[in-house]
C-alpha positions as CSV (number, residue, x, y, z in Angstrom):
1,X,-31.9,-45.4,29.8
2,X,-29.3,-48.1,30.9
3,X,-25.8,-47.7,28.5
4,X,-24.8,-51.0,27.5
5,X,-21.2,-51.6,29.3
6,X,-17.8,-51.3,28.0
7,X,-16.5,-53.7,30.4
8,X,-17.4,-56.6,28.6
9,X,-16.4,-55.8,25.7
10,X,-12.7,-57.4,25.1
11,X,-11.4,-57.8,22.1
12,X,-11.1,-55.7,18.8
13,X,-12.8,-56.0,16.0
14,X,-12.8,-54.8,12.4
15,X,-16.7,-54.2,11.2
16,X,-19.1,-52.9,8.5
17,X,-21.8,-51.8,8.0
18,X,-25.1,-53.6,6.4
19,X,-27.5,-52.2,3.7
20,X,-30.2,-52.3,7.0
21,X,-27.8,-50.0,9.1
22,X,-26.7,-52.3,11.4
23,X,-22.7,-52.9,11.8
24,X,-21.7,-55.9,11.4
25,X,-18.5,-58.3,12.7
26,X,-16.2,-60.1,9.7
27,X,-18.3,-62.9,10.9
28,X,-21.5,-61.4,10.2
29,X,-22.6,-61.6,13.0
30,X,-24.1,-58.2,14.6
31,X,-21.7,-55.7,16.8
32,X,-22.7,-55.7,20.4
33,X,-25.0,-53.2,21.8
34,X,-22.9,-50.5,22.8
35,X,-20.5,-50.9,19.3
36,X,-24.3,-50.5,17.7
37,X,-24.7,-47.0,20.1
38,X,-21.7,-45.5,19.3
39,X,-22.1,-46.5,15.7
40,X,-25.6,-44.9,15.3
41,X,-24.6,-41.3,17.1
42,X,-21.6,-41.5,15.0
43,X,-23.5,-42.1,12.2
44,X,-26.4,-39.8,12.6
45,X,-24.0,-36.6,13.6
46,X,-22.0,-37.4,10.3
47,X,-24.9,-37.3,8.2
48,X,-26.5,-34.6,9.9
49,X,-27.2,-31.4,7.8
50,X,-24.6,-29.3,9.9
51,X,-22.1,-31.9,9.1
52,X,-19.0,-29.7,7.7
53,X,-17.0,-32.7,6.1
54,X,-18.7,-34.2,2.5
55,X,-15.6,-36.6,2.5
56,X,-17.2,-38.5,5.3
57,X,-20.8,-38.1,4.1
58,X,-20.0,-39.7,0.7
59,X,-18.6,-42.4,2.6
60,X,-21.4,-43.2,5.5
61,X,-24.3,-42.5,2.7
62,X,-22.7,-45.0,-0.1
63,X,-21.5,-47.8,3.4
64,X,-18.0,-47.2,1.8
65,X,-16.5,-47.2,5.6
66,X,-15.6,-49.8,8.0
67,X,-15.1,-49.6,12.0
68,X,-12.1,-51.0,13.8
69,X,-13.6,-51.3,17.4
70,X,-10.6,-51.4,20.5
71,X,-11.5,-51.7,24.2
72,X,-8.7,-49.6,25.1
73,X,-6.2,-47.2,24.0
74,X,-3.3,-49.4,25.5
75,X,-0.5,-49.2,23.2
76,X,-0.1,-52.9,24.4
77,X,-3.0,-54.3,23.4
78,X,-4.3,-52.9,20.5
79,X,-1.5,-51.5,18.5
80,X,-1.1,-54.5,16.4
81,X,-5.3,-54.6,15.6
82,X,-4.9,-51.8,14.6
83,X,-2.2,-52.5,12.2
84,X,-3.9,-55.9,10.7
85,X,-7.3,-53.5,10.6
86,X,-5.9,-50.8,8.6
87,X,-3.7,-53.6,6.2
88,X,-7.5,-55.2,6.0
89,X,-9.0,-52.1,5.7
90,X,-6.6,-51.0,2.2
91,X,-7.1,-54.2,0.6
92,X,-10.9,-54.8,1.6
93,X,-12.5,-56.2,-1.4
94,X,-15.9,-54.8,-0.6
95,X,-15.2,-51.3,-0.9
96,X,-15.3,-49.3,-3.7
97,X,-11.3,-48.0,-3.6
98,X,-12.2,-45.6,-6.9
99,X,-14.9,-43.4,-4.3
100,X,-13.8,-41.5,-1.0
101,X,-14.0,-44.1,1.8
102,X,-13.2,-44.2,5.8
103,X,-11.7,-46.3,8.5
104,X,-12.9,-45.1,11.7
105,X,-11.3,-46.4,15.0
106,X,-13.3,-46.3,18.5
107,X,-11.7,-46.5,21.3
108,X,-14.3,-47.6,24.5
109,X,-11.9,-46.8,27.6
110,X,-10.3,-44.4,28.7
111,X,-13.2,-41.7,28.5
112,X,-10.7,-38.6,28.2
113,X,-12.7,-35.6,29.4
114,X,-10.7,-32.9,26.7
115,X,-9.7,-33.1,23.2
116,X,-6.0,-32.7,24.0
117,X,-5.7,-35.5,26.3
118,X,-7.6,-37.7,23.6
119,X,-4.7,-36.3,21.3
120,X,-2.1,-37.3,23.5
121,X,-3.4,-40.6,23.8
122,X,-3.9,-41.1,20.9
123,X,-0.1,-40.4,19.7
124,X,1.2,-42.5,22.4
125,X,-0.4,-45.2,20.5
């Protein structure tokens, strides 16, 4: 199976998901292929039986998340999408603020082989 590549992927975007499962951009417009991959194995390990965290389940099972996608984890680039996407993400009039809800950020380069250099990263940001 050929991955869908990262590389042309540039910008960030802040997404959600539709009532058919796919994720969609503020334009509704569908998120590429490879936002769409990364989406669905995020998706189906969350709602997997062996899933530890219900927090997240509520959330995925009642679409009461969004997705801020970043091409990078340069502090550069996407510190301020991040920013806007998590100012969009409090104030997002399509989410049900009274119920447990999550903003989940995916980063598509680097690819850190261990947890604590995706930790370290990820503070640097």
């Amino acid at each position: 199976m050929k991955l869908p590549s990262s590389t042309a992927y540039s910008s960030s975007s802040y997404m959600h998901p539709s009532r058919s499962g796919t994720l969609l951009t503020e334009g509704e417009t569908p998120a590429p292929a490879l936002v769409q991959l990364i989406h669905g194995l995020l998706k189906g390990m969350v709602t997997s039986e062996g899933f530890p965290c219900l927090g997240s389940k509520a959330a995925f099972n009642r679409l009461n998340y969004r997705m801020g996608v970043y091409p990078s984890m340069n502090p550069a680039s996407v510190a301020a999408s991040i920013h806007s996407h998590l100012g969009n993400f409090l104030v997002d009039p399509t989410l049900d603020h009274s119920e447990l809800r999550s903003f989940i950020a995916v980063f598509l380069e680097p690819t850190l082989p261990t947890e604590e250099q995706f930790d370290s990263t990820l503070w640097d940001l």
